[in-house]
N, C-alpha and C positions, 0 to 999 in steps of 0.2 A: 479647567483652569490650570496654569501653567504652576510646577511648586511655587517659584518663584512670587509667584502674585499672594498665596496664602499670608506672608506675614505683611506686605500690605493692605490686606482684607481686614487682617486682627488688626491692626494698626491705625485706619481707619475707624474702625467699629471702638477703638478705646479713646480717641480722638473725640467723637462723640458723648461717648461717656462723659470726658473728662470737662468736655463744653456746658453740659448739661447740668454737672452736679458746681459748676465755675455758675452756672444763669440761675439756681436755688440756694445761690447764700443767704444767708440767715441772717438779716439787720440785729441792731442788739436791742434786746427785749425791753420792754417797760418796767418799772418796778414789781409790776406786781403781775407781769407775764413770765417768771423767770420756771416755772414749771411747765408750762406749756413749752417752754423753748427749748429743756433740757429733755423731753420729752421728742421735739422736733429733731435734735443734735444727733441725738441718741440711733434714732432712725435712719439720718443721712450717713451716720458714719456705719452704720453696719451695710445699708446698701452698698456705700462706695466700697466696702472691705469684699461685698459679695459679688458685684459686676467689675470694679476697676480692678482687681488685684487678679481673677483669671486672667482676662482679658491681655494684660500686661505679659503675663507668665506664657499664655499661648503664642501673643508676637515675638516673646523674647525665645524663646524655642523653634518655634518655625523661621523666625530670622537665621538663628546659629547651625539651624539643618543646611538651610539653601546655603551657608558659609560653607559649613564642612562638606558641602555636595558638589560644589565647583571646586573648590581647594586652593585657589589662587587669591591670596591675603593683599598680596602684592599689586596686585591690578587694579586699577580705579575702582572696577565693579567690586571686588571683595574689602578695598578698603569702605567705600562708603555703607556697605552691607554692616563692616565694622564698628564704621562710629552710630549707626541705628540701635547697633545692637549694647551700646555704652551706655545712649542715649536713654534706652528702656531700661538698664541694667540700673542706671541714674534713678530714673522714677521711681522703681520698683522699693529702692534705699530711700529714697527721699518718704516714701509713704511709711515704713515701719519705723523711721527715725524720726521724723521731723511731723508728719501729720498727723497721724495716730495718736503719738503722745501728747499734742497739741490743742486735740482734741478731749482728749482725756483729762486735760488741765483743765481747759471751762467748764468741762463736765463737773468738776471736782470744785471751781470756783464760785458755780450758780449759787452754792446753799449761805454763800457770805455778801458783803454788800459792798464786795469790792468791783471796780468797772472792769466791765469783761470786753470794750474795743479793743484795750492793745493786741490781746488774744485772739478777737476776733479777724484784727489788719494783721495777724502773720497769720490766720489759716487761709483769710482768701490769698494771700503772696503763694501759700503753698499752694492752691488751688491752681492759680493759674503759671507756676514754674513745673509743674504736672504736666498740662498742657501745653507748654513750650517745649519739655522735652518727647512728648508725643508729637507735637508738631514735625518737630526734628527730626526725629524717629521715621516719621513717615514719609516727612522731604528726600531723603538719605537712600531709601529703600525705593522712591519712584525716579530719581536720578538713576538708579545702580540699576534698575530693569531697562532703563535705556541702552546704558551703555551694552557692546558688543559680549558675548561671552570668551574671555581670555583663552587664549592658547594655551595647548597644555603644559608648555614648557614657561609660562607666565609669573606663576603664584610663587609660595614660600613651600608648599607640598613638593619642590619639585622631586623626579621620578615616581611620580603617582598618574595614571594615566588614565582617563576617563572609567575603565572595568576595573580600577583599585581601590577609587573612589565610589563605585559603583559599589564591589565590599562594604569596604570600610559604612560606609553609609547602613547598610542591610546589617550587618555584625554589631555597628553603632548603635541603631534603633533598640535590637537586642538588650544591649546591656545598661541603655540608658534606663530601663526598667527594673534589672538589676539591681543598680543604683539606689534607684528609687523605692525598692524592698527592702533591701537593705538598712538604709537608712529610716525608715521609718521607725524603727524601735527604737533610735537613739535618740530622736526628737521627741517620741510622745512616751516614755519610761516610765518619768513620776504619772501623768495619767493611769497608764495599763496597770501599776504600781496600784495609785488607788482603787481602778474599778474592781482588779483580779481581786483583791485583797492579799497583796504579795508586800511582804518588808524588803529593807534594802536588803538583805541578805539571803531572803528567798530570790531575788530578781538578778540579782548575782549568779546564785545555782542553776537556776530557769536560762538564764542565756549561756549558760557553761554545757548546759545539756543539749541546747538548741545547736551547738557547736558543734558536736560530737557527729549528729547526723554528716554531717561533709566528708567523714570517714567513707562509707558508703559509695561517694563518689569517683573514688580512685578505681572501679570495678566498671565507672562508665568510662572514664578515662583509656584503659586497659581495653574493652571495646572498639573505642573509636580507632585504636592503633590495628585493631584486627578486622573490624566491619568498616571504615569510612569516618570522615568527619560529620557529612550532613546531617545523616541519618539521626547522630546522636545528639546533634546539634539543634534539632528540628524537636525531639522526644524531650527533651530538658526544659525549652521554653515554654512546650504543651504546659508540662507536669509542676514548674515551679508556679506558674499562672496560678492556676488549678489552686494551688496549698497556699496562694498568697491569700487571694478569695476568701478563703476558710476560714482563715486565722479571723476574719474581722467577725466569724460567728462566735468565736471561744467565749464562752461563759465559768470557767476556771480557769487558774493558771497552767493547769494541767496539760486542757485544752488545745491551749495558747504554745503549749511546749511541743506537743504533737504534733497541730499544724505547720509551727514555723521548722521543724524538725526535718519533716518532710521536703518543704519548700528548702531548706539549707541544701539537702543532699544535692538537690540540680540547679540551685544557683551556682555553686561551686562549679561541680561540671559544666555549665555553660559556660563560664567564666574562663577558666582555663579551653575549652575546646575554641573558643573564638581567641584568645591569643594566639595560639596552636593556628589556628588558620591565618591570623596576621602575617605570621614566622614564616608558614611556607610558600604565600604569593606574593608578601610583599618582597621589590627588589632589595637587596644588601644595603643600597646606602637610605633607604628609607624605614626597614624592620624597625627600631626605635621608636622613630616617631611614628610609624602607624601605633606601634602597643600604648605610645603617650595619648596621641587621637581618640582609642577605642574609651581610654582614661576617663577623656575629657565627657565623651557620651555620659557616663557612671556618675560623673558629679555631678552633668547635668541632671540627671534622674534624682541627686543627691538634693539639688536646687531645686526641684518640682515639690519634691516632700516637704523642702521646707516652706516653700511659698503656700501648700494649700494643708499645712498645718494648721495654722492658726483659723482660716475657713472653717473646716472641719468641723475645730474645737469650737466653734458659736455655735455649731448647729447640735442637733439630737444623735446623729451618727460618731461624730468623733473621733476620736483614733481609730474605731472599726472603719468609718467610712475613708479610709487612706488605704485600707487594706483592701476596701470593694472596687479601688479606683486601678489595683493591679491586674482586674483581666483583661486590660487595654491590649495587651500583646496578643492573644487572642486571635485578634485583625492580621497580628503580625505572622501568623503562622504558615495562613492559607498566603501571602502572598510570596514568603520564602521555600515552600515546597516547589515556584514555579519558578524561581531567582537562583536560589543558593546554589551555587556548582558546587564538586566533588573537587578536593583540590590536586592539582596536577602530581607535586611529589606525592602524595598518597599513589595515586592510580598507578606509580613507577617502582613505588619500592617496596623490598621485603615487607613482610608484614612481620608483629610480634607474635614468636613461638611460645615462649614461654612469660607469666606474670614477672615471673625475676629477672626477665633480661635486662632491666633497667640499670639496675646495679651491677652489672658484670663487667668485666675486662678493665677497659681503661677509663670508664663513667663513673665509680664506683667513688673514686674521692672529689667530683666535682657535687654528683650527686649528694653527698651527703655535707659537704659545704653547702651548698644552697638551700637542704633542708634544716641545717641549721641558721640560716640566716632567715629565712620564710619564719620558724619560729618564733626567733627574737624581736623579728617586728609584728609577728601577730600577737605576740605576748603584751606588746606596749601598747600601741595604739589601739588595738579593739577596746581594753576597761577606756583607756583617756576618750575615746569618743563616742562609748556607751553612756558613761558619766559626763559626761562635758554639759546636759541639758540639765540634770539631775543636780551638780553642782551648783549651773545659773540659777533654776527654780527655787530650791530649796535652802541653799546658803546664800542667797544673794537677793532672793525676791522674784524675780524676775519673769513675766507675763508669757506668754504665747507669744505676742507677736513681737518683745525684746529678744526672746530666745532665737526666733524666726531670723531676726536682723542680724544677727552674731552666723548665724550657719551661712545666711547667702553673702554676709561677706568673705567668710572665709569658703565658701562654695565656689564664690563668684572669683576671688584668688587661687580656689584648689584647680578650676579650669584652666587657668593661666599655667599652673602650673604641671600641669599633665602636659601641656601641648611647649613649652619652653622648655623642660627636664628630656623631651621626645627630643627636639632640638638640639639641645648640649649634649645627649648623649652622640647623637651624629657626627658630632664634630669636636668635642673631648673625650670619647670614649665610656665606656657600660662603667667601667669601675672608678674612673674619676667621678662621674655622676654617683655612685653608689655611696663613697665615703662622705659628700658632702652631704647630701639626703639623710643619710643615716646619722651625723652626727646633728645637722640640723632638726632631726623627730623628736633626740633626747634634750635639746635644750630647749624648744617649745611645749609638747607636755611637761616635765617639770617646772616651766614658768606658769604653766595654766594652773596647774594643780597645787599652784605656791603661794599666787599675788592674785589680786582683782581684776587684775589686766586681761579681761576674759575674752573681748570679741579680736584684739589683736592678735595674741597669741594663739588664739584658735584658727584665725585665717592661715600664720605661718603652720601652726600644726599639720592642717591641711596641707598646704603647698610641698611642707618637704616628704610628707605623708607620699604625695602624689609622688615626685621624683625618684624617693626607695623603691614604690609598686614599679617604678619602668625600667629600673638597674635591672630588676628582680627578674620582672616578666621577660625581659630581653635577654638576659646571661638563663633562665630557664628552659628556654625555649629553642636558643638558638647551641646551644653547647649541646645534645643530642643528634643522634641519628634520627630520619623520620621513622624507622619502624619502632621506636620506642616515645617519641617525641608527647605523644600526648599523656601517656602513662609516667613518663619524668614529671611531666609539669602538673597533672593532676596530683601527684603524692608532693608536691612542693608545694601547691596550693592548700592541698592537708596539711603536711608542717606550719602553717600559719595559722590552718582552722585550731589543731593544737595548741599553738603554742596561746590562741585565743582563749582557745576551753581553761589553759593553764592560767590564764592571765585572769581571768574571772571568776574562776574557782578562787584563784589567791584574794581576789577582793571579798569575795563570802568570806572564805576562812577564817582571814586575819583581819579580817577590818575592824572589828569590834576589838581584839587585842590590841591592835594595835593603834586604833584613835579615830577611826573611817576610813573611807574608801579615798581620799584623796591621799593619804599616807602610801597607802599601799602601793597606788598608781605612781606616785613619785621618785618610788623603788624599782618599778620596772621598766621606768623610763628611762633608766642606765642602760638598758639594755642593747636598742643602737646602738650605739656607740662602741659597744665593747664588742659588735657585728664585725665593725669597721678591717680588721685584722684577717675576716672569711672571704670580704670583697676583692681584698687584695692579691689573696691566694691563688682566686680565678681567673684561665686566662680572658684575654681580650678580645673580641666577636668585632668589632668596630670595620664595620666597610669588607668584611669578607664574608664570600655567600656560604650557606648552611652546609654547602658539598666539603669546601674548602677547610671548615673547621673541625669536620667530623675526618679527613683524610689526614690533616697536620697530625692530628691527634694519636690514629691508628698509625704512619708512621712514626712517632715518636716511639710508641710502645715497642713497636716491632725492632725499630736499630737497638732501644734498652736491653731487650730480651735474647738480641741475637747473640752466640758467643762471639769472641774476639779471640 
């Protein structure tokens, strides 16, 4: 079967679904059937949570792979691919916001002797606008395999050429898991919280220490500048697999610190090693937005956890079963030992002599601006989006699947904004993008951690969350030479694990002196901003190739040094 036809297959098969649980609605009960019915309700809504809600999440993912596989947004075929994938994106929100809770009203209505039609004439509306957007969904997606596949020079990716895309895709899958690891301890906290037997301020210290492990990683980094990118590229994904797995057996928090500790050291390293490869095949007027692209994977992975959060949490597995659902990559291993190529500037240039050559000559003040800016946003945003579930749940009330609805909206806007921030850095430049993003990070976590305004300002937190990572990854990556390239950007990607450790240590700390954790977070939310001034300093990579920037640079030094 052709990729393409997979998310018409899901598509189909949720179509189904959604006709079938549309032909078992539920007339409204008799007086004295109102138990039996609450009892029937109860069962249709957990099945539809268990078959509609994959089902959606798999079309919605296999649709936005064959998107980012052709790369042509622009073309009939990537448009209509486009509106399918809205289409489901639609559903997806329409069920944690409008059906779910709607059903949970009758639920809560049955024990009184109020009429329960009105409730029940908007859940069949929900039911079959479900179905309409599936319908659509799938309309959209069997036009778009008709039409022709677009020229390369078609889409909104342009200079991305069938083998970039072919990357990008392979590096994408990667880190979409990433993503997805990542983010699962910030969705399921107050759980792990309860099972571990961890207070807020043990879970504080536990993800401070889970941090530290990333250190570690600057030695794989350091590696890959002397052995190859694949090699270490290919070991990383083996190994954080492996320790994601594990985590879901921890039975202390101790456990839980060990495993995830483990699994940090080569998430990291992957992370950075596949920008590192973005950087040196993708061409000059596309490096940006491929690093926004590889982005957009990571949220996706961000959006899978929170879609099969709430799943999970019905069943006996739980938050471990999100952890057992990471050896998916696995599959991914054996296929990139036969894919992944060695990248070209690796195979051409010096390699690194020494651990410190990173910091030497004329690198030495860009280097340590950037790992000052890696800090200052790892310091912010890691507590605000570690906390950002622990806030909804516990100050606010707030269920599984409300929690769930506030991430894929801002999941579903942090996408937009990896691939738009990739965009405007193209064509306004790494450090105009940088000051907006970053002044942007600090005025949405301090709104989140201020006001009730929770799912809004957590989509924006995201978005401009996403636009800092692509200043970042792009001025990191691309201001180096390649024989040090991947060892800059792994210790840059430590300065954020840092300035993380830092930022959630401060919430253990002081959070209790100082009023909770929302206090503290609203303290270091300053701290973008005050970035803003490190952005500036550095110079500008925009539209010039990686040779170019590293030869401006060494001449410069050399006329400074010459005498006169």
């Amino acid at each position: 079967m052709k990729l393409d036809r997979i998310p018409i297959a899901f598509g189909a098969l949720l179509c189904a679904a959604l006709a079938w649980f549309v032909s078992q609605a539920l007339p409204a009960p008799a007086p004295g059937d109102r138990s039996a019915f609450a009892q029937a309700l109860a069962r249709a809504v957990l099945q539809e949570r268990r078959i509609v809600f994959p089902l959606g999440v798999a079309a919605s993912i296999a649709t936005l792979l064959v998107l980012l596989r052709h790369g042509a947004l622009t073309s009939r075929r990537g448009a209509l691919q486009g509106a399918a994938l809205l289409a489901l994106f639609g559903s997806g929100l329409l069920s944690v916001l409008e059906t779910e809770p709607t059903a949970r009203a009758l639920l809560a209505l049955i024990a009184s002797d109020a009429s329960l039609a009105p409730l029940l004439s908007r859940l069949a509306v929900d039911h079959w606008l479900h179905l309409g957007l599936a319908v659509a969904a799938v309309a959209c997606l069997v036009v778009a395999d008709r039409e022709p596949l677009p020229d390369e020079s078609a889409g909104s990716f342009a200079g991305l050429d069938a083998r970039h895309r072919t990357l990008l895709f392979l590096l994408g899958t990667a880190t979409l898991f990433q993503g997805y690891d990542q983010f699962i301890v910030s969705m399921a906290l107050p759980y792990i919280g309860r099972d571990l037997d961890a207070s807020e301020r043990g879970l504080g210290l536990a993800l401070s220490l889970i941090r530290v492990g990333a250190l570690v990683s600057v030695l794989l980094g350091y590696a890959a500048d002397r052995r190859g990118r694949r090699g270490l590229l290919l070991v990383t994904i083996l190994a954080y697999t492996v320790a994601t797995a594990a985590t879901g057996l921890s039975r202390t928090i101790v456990q839980f610190v060990i495993f995830q500790l483990v699994a940090e050291i080569f998430l990291v390293a992957e992370l950075a090693l596949t920008q590192v490869v973005i950087a040196e095949e993708f061409p000059a007027r596309a490096r940006s937005l491929g690093q926004g692209l590889l982005g957009t994977f990571g949220a996706l992975g961000a959006g899978l956890a929170a879609l099969l959060f709430p799943i999970f949490q019905e069943t006996s597995a739980g938050w471990r079963g999100l952890y057992f659902v990471g050896l998916a990559p696995l599959l991914l291993v054996a296929y990139l030992r036969r894919s992944l190529p060695e990248t070209a500037r690796w195979k051409t240039a010096e390699h690194a002599t020494s651990f410190g050559d990173v910091a030497a000559g004329p690198y030495r003040a860009r280097f340590l601006v950037l790992l000052a800016l890696a800090f200052g946003l790892g310091a912010s945003v890691s507590p605000a989006f570690a906390f950002a579930s622990y806030r909804a749940t516990n100050h606010f009330g707030w269920n599984p699947s409300e929690v769930s609805a506030m991430v894929l909206m801002g999941g579903g806007l942090g996408m937009f904004g990896w691939f738009l921030s990739g965009l405007f850095a193209e064509r306004a430049g790494r450090r105009r993008l940088g000051v907006l993003a970053f002044t942007g990070t600090t005025g949405a976590a301090w709104t989140y951690y201020s006001t009730g305004w929770l799912a809004p300002t957590f989509a924006l937190l995201v978005f401009f969350e996403a636009g800092a990572t692509v200043a970042l990854n792009a001025l990191g990556t691309e201001l180096f030479p390649t024989r040090v390239r991947s060892t800059a950007k792994s210790w840059i990607s430590n300065a954020a694990v840092i300035g993380a450790v830092f930022g959630m240590a401060c919430v253990g700390a002081l959070g209790n002196a100082l009023g909770g954790a929302d206090r503290v977070i609203r303290l270091l939310s300053m701290l973008p901003v005050l970035c803003c001034a490190g952005v500036l300093a550095l110079p500008e990579t925009q539209g010039l190739e990686l040779e170019e920037i590293v030869a401006v640079e060494e001449r410069t030094v050399t006329s400074i040094s010459r005498p006169r």
